[in-house]
C-alpha angles and dihedrals in degrees: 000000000000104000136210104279092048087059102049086050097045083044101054089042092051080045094062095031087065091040099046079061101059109052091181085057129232136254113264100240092048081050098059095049101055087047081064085048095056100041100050105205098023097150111034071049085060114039083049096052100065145323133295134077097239105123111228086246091079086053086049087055099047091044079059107052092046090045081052081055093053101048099255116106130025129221114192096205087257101082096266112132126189132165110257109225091261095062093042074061103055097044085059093051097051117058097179125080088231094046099068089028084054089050108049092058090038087060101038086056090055085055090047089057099042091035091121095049092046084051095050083057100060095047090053090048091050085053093050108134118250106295099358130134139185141231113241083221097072092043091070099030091062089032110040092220130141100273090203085042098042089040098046082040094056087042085054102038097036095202106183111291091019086135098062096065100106139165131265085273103044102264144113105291097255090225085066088071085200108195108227087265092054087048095046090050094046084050099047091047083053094051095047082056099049102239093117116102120202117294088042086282122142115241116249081194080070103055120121112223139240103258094034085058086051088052101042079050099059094047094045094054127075102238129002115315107258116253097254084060087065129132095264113219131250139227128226131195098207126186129165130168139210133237116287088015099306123152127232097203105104088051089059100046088044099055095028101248145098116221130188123203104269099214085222088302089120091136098071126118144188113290091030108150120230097248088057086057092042084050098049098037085054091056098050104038103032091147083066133104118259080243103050083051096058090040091059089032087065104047091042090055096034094061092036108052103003118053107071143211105276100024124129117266116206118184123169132204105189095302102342116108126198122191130199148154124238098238093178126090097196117046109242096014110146093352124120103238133241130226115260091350139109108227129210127190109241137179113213114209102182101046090123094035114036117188138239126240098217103027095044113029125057125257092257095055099044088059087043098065097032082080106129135227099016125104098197130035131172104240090173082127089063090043099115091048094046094051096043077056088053093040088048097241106127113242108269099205112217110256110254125242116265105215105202109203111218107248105229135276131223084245086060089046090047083048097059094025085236140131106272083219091065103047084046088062095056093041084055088045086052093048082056101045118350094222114099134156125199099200124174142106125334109276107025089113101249087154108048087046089054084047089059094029083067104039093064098044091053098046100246094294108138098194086063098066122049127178131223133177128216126225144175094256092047123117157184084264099052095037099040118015129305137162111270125170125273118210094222120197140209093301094048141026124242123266161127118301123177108237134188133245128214097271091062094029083056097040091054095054085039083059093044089065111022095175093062114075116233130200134198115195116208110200117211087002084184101057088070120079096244101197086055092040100047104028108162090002093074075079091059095047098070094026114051098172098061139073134223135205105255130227096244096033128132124244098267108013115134096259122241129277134196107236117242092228094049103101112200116205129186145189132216136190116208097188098090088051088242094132086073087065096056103114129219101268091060100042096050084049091055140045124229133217124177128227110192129165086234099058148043138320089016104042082069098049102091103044093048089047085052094053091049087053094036093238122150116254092233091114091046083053083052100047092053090052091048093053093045086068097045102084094182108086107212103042090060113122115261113216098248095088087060094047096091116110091207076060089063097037097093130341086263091074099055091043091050085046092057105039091047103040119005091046093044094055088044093052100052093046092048086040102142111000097091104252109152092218104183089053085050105037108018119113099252092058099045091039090067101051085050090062093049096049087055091050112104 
């Protein structure tokens, strides 16, 4: 008997499933009665699986209003209810009836227990100054909340001023997963504002600061903020060199301060906004790049306004590493001025006990700073380890994940038709490097293996595996991440965005949950042309634990890694001779192993597929046959051309088969040296020999 529970979870599901059909919603009466639709028997269901009178469209009701909570669903105040796109996104992550309906409460508890601090929020968003908006980022930074739960719950709920929360860029904070109707309605709402620049941007110039939001925060609650709620610290690589090479280090460490080279830009104060700065940068250095602008722009600003009283100061001389902490609130007050530099206060902690990059630091930080060509870099990320440093307690790196990959089953080897042994022995080559590559002749199932291979390792869990195919015309830009045009529309203009492929689409969800294996199949592997493809990623390949700078990075961002727990799989066909063409480095980043029709494990496959369908062996007889003529060895015929039932059915089927597919590729391969190869490969002539080789 289907119980209680069963039924609330089939019934919100239903519930999303009919809303995520209708974008425009539904009201809630028409709703109900198309979820009885859909679930013939509901209520006899219901009054059979427990006690109570209350009808299971007052539980539709109550999932509602907690699925409201979490950010997933939208009622107008009519009676009119639709799935918010963030709820569209998290029906299509889930598959099973109690895993949405698991969510939902999991995230509407988590509403119940930060209720004070979402409500804070909307009253800070009601007392935003004219035309101001605010980084999600700082939301959850002074709140502590959930920044993908607090943004989908103010696209749901639509208190006044939902619309200016915003990402570090401007944008729509990408955890919201606004449909093109959610996004319309937030940019009509800016520009009635005011806040859109031309072109549908919002403006940076807009942005309400850190401190002012503090402070918008304490007026607007009842009582102090408690401390959790606090402005967090941050954390600053900072590196500045003399004339002719010359450090200023010492010079640092000796008056207690850190300096940057001003540009002329001596004027500048604390508080100052980054449009001030741009402003300022364009009319002394007109002769400069826009992106030289935007480079200086950011590093003025940055020690200026943005680096804090409080916050962590990192500096580096080769491998000597000097920790403090800015201890002014104004930059240049009561300090003597220098010349053509910008001047901050700093207590340096480590004057006497510098520090070393590689011994001290861990392995993450040390290629974090090793980032060229920048001054000044946000190392908020590090700031734990950097503040257990200045407290003396040595950095106690995290243990990683170990990420146990499952040994095959003999339902995996039925599957494949394979030797469990075998498939035991690429699972353990996987455990050592996850780069592997099956290569052999067309039709000896390196694919479908890679498919299953795949599918166990990942648990069954489709969203964790994703296939691509390489061709000739593939490239960085398709496989990793790469600028491609945006049609634009009437509330923004077209353009380039830099999207990502399904490497990167595949890593970040590999780095989400570091305990599940993923695994991306590249088909033909060899038809692409792999330098191109890969570029900087070939490093990554053979050094996990490290980052690069990508091709399309920004000065100062923290570089790309492979996940540990991200398997790559590939598939190579020999018969076109391109594996000849693999180069070292390749070759040395993934291991090989070879499926050929003559050896194991395929040599076995298609008898074993003709017992588990009953059939005769005649055509594996055949087959054999077939390959023992054929003295080129990789252009030998794999099994998986033969393991068709519709092939066994008559002898129709195994005649068309070979006339159509196995002749055609002979002939190909034999074209112009003279080989009759009907007379050498057709049935009749392979059949013969079958029956003598049977004679006793």
């Amino acid at each position: 008997m289907v119980t209680r529970s069963e039924l609330n979870a089939r019934i919100t599901r239903v519930l999303f499933e009919v809303l995520e059909k209708s974008p425009e919603g539904l009201h809630k009466n028409v709703l109900w009665h198309q979820v009885l639709r859909s679930i013939p028997g509901l209520e006899r269901q219901w009054e059979q699986s427990g006690e109570g009178k209350t009808p299971p469209l007052v539980y539709m009701n109550w999932r509602a209003t907690e699925a409201v909570k979490s950010g997933w669903l939208r009622k107008d105040g009519k009676g009119s209810w639709s799935l918010t796109g963030a709820g569209r996104h998290t029906l299509s992550e889930t598959t099973e009836d109690i895993d949405l309906f698991t969510l939902i409460q999991e995230r509407y508890q988590l509403w119940k227990q930060e209720q004070g601090k979402y409500e804070l929020v909307s009253a800070l968003l009601q007392a935003l100054p004219e035309r101001g908006w605010v980084a999600l980022s700082d939301l959850t930074s002074l709140t502590g909340l959930d920044g993908t739960a607090l943004v989908q719950h103010l696209s749901a709920v639509r208190p006044e001023g939902w619309h200016r929360v915003r990402d570090e860029e401007s944008g729509p904070p990408p955890s919201a997963h606004f449909t093109d109707r959610e996004s319309a309605e937030a940019d009509a709402l800016l520009e009635a504002d005011d806040i859109l620049g031309p072109g549908g941007w919002t403006l940076m110039a807009h942005r309400v600061s850190l401190e002012e939001i503090r402070e918008l925060l304490s007026s607007t609650a009842q009582e102090d903020l408690p401390e959790e709620v606090g402005v967090p610290g941050r954390a600053w690589l900072l590196r500045d060199s003399g004339p002719a090479g010359t450090t200023n280090i010492e010079s640092w460490l000796a008056q207690g301060i850190c300096s940057i080279p001003s540009a002329g830009a001596d004027t500048l104060r604390v508080g100052v906004s980054e449009t001030t700065v741009r402003d300022a940068v364009v009319r002394l250095l007109p002769h400069w790049t826009t992106r030289e602008h935007e480079l200086l722009t950011y590093t003025l600003h940055s020690f200026v306004s943005r680096m804090r009283s409080g916050d962590t100061i990192l500096t580096t001389v080769g491998r000597t590493v000097h920790l403090g902490t800015l201890s002014d609130a104004e930059s240049t007050t009561g300090i003597p001025s220098i010349s053509g530099r910008l001047v901050r206060r700093v207590t340096w902690r480590t004057r006497d006990a510098p520090l070393d990059v590689f011994e001290d630091l861990s392995s993450e930080l040390a290629a974090r700073i090793a980032t060229p060509n920048t001054d000044l870099l946000d190392l908020t990320g590090f700031a734990g380890e950097l503040n257990d440093l200045l407290s003396g307690n040595p950095h106690s790196a995290s243990a990683p994940v170990e990420v146990a990959l499952p040994s095959p089953t003999p339902e995996l080897a039925h599957r494949v038709f394979m030797d469990e042994e075998w498939l035991a022995e690429c699972v353990d080559l996987l455990c050592d490097k996850p780069q592997l590559v099956l290569y052999g002749p067309p039709g000896t199932g390196k694919t479908h293996v890679a498919q299953e291979l795949a599918r166990h390792l990942t648990g069954d869990r489709p969203e964790n595996v994703q296939l691509v195919q390489f061709h000739p015309s593939y490239s960085y830009e398709d496989f990793f991440e790469g600028y491609r045009p945006h049609p634009g529309g009437t509330e923004r203009s077209a353009g380039f965005a830099l999207t990502h492929g399904p490497l990167r689409t595949l890593a970040g969800a590999a780095r989400r949950r570091p305990a599940e294996p993923f695994v991306l199949i590249i088909d033909e592997i060899n038809r692409g042309n792999l330098a191109k493809i890969f570029g900087e990623l070939y490093f990554l390949l053979e050094y996990r634990n490290r980052s690069v700078r990508l091709l399309y990075g920004s000065e100062g961002d923290a570089g790309f890694s492979l996940p540990q727990n991200l398997i790559i799989i590939g598939t190579m066909n020999t018969a076109d001779r391109s594996i000849a063409l693999v180069d070292t480095a390749m070759r040395r980043r993934f291991w090989f192993a070879e499926l050929h029709p003559s050896s194991a494990p395929v040599s076995s496959v298609l008898r074993r597929w003709l017992k588990h369908h009953a059939l005769p062996d005649t055509s594996a007889l055949l087959l054999d046959e077939l390959n023992s003529r054929i003295e080129d060895h990789d252009f030998r015929i794999g099994p998986s051309y033969l393991m068709r039932t519709s092939v066994h059915e008559s002898a129709v089927g195994l005649e068309r088969l070979w006339r159509h597919q196995i002749l055609p590729l002979l002939e190909e391969h034999h074209y112009g040296d003279g080989t009759d190869v009907h007379a050498r490969y057709g049935l009749e002539s392979l059949y013969k020999a079958v029956v003598l080789d049977e004679q006793p």
